[in-house]
VEXNU-826276 format. One record per residue (C-alpha): residue number from 1; x, y, z. Coordinates in Angstrom, 1 decimal, always signed. Layout:
! VEXNU-826276
k/x/y/z
NUM/X/Y/Z
...
***
This chain:
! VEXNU-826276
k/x/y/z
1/-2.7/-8.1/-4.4
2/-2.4/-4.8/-6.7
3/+0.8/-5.1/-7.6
4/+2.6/-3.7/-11.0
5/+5.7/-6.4/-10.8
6/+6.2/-9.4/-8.5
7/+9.4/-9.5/-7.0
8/+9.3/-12.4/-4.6
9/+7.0/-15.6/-5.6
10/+6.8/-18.7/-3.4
11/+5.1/-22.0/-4.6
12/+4.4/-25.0/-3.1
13/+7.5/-24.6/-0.8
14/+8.2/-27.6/+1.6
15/+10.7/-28.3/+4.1
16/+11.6/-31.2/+6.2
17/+13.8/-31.9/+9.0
18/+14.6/-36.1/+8.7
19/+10.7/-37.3/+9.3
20/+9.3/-34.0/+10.5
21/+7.5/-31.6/+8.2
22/+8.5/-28.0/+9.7
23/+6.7/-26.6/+5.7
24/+3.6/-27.9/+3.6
25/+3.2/-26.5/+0.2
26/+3.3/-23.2/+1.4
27/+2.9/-20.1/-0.8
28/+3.3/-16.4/-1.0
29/+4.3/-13.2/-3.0
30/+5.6/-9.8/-2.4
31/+5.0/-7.0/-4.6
32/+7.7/-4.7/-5.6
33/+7.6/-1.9/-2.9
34/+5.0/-3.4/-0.6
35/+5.6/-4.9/+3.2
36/+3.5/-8.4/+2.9
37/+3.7/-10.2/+6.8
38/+3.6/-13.8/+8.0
39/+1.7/-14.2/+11.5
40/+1.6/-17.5/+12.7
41/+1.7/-19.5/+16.5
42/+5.1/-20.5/+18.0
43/+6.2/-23.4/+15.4
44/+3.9/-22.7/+13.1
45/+7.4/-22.8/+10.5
46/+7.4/-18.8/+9.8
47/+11.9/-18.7/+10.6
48/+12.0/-22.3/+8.5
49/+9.9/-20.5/+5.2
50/+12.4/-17.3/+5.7
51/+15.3/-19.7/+6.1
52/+14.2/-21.9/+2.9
53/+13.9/-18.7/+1.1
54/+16.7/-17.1/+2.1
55/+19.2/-20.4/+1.3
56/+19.7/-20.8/+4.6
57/+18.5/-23.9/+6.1
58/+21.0/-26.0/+8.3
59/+22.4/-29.3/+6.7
60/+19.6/-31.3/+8.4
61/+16.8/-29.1/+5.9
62/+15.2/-30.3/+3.1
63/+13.5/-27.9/+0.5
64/+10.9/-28.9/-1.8
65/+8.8/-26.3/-4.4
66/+9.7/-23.5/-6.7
67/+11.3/-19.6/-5.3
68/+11.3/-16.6/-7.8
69/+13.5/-13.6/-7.6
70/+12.2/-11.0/-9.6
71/+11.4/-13.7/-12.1
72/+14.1/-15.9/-11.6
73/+14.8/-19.1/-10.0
74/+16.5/-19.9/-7.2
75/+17.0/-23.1/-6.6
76/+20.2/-24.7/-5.7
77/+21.3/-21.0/-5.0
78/+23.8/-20.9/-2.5
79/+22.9/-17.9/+0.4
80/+25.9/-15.4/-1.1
81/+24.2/-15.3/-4.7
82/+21.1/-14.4/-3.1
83/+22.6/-11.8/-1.0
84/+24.4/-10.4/-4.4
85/+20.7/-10.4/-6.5
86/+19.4/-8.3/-4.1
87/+18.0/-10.2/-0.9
88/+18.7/-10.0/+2.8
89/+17.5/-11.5/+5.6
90/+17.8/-10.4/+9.4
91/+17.5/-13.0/+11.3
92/+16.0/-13.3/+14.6
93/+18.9/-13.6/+17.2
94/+20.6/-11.1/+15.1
95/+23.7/-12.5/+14.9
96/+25.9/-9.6/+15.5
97/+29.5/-9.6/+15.9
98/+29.9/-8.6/+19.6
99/+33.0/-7.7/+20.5
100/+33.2/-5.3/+17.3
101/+32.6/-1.7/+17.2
102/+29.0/-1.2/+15.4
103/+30.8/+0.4/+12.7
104/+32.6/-2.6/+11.5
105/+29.5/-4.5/+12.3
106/+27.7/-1.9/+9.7
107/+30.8/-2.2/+7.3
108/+30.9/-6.4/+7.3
109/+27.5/-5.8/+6.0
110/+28.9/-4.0/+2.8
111/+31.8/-6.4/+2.3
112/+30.3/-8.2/-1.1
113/+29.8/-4.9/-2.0
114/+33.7/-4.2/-1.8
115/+34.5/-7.1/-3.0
116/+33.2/-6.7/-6.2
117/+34.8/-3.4/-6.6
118/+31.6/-1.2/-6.3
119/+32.6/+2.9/-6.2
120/+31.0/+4.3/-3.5
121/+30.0/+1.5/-1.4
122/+30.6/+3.4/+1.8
123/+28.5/+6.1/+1.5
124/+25.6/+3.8/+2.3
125/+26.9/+4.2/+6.0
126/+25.7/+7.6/+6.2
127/+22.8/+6.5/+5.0
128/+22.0/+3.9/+7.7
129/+23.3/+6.6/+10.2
130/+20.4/+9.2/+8.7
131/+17.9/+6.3/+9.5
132/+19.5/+5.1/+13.0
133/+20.9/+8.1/+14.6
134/+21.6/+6.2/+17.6
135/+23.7/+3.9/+15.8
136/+26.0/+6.8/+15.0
137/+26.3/+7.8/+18.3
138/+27.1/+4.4/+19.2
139/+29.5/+4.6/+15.9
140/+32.9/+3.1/+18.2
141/+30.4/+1.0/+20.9
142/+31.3/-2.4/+21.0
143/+27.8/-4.2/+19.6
144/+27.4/-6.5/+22.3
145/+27.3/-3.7/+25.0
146/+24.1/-2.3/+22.9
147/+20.6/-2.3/+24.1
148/+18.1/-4.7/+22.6
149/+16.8/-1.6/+21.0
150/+19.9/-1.0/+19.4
151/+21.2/-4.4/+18.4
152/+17.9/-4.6/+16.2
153/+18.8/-1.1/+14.7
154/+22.1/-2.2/+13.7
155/+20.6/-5.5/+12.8
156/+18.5/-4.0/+10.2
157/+21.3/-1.3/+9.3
158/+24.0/-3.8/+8.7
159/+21.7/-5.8/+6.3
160/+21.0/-2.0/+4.2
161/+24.5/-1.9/+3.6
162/+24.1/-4.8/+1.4
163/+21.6/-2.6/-0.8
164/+18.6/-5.0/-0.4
165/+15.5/-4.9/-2.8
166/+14.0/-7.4/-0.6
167/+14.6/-7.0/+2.8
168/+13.5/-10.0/+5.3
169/+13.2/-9.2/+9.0
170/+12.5/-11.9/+11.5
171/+10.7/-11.2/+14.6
172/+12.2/-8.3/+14.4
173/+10.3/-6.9/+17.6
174/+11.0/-9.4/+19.8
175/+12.1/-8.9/+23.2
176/+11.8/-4.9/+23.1
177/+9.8/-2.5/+24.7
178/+6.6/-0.6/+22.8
179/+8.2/+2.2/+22.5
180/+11.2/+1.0/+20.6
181/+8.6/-1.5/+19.3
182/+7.0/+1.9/+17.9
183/+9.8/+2.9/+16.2
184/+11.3/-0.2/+14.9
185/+8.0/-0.2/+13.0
186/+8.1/+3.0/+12.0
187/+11.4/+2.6/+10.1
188/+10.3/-0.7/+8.4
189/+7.4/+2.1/+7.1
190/+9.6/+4.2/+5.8
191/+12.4/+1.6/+4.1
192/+8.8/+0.4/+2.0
193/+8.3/+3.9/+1.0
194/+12.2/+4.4/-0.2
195/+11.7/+1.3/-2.3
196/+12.5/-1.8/-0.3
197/+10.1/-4.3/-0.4
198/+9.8/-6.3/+2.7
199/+9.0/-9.9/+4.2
200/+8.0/-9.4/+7.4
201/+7.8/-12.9/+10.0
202/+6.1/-11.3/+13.1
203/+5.6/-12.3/+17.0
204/+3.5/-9.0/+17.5
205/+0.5/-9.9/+14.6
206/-1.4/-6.7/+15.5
207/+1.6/-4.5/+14.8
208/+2.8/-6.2/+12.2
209/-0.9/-6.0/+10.0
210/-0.8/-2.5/+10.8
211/+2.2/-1.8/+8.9
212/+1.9/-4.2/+6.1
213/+0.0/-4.2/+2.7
214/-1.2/-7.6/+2.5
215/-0.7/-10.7/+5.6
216/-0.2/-14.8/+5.2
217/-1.3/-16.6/+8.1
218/+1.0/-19.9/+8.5
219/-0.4/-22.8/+11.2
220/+1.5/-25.7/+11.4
221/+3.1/-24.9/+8.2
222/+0.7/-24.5/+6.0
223/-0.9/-21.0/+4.7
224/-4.5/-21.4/+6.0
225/-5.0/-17.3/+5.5
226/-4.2/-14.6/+3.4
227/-5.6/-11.4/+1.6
228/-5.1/-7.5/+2.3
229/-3.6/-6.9/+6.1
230/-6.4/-4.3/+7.0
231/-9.1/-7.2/+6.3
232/-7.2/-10.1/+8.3
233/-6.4/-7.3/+10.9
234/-11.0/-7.6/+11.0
235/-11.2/-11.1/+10.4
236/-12.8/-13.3/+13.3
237/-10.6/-16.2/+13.1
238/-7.3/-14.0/+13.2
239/-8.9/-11.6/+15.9
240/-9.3/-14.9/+18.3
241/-5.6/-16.5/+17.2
242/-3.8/-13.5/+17.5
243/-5.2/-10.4/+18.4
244/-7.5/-11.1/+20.7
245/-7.3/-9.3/+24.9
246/-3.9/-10.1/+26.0
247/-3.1/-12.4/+23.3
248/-1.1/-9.9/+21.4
249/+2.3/-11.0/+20.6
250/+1.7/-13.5/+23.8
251/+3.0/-17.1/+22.8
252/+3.6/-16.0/+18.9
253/+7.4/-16.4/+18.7
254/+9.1/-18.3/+15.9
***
């Protein structure tokens, strides 16, 4: 990849669960200001690499190899310091706080921020309301009366409140209709060209190499692909796995 800094680097990354290998020696890297993807089958281990990247596995996880943050190293990094160096991750059943209004939902998101005492941490509301307009219509809506649609908006919205460089979306299609499909994609376009860079773990592999810069393919936890997204988007393999008639985003989940 072309790439002036690296701000994500991933190497030789393993992960467990008791006797079962979920991850084997996988690697990766996302440029500063790029959208790099991860297609893979269900179970191929694409939620367990965002999970062992992101901190996050459950108690019964093991993590094995080496992840960089814009040159530093992570391990033994608990998910809150990651969160305060500039990472988020959405995950993929969202995880929203139902019965609150989507503006506390969006506010919870900024909490470290307020925490530490950072001026003007608010004001990053009205910029997630410039991107999801519909989120401030739905401003006083309880989150868990929100379409799917919308629960992914504010997904995605509360994680920006956190002032990500690295923003990590998981699946982040799933479940919705093309045409908020469409659109979903056509904001994670426009947070690369703001500056975020972004990890995106995809069900919908056609959609997802269109958008991205450069694509990992992950079978059975290991990387078996990668290069620039507009060649594995032509690749024969990748065109019979995942994009061939009907196959698209059929029987890809995490």
């Amino acid at each position: 990849m072309n790439a002036t800094r690296t701000l994500l680097e991933v190497s030789n990354l393993s992960v467990r669960y008791g006797k079962v290998h979920a991850l084997t020696g996988a690697s990766l890297a996302v440029p500063a200001g790029a959208i790099v993807t991860v297609i893979g089958a269900n179970g191929a281990g694409k939620s367990t690499l965002l999970n062992a990247i992101m901190g996050a596995l459950p108690v019964s996880g093991h993590a094995a190899g080496d992840v960089r943050y814009d040159a530093q190293a992570l391990g033994g990094w608990p998910v809150e310091r990651r969160v305060a160096t500039g990472m988020s991750l959405v995950p993929e059943k969202r995880e929203l706080f139902s019965s609150m209004s989507v503006e506390d939902n969006l506010l919870l998101g900024g909490f470290r921020r307020y925490r530490a005492g950072e001026r003007g941490w608010r004001g990053t509301l009205d910029e997630v309301y410039a991107l999801f307009p519909r989120l401030r219509e739905r401003a006083s809506q309880a989150a868990g009366t929100l379409s799917g649609g919308e629960r992914q908006m504010l997904a995605v919205g509360r994680a920006l409140m956190a002032k990500p460089s690295l923003l990590m979306l998981d699946e982040p299609s799933l479940g919705l209709a093309p045409r908020i499909v469409r659109e979903i994609f056509h904001i994670i376009a426009r947070l690369r060209d703001a500056g975020v860079s972004i990890l995106l773990v995809e069900q919908n592999a056609r959609a997802a190499l269109q958008v991205a810069d450069y694509g990992y393919v992950l079978e059975t936890g290991e990387v078996v692909l990668e290069g620039p997204a507009a060649s594995l988007a032509t690749n024969p393999r990748v065109i019979e796995s995942y994009l061939g008639l009907g196959k698209t985003g059929a029987g890809e989940g995490t």
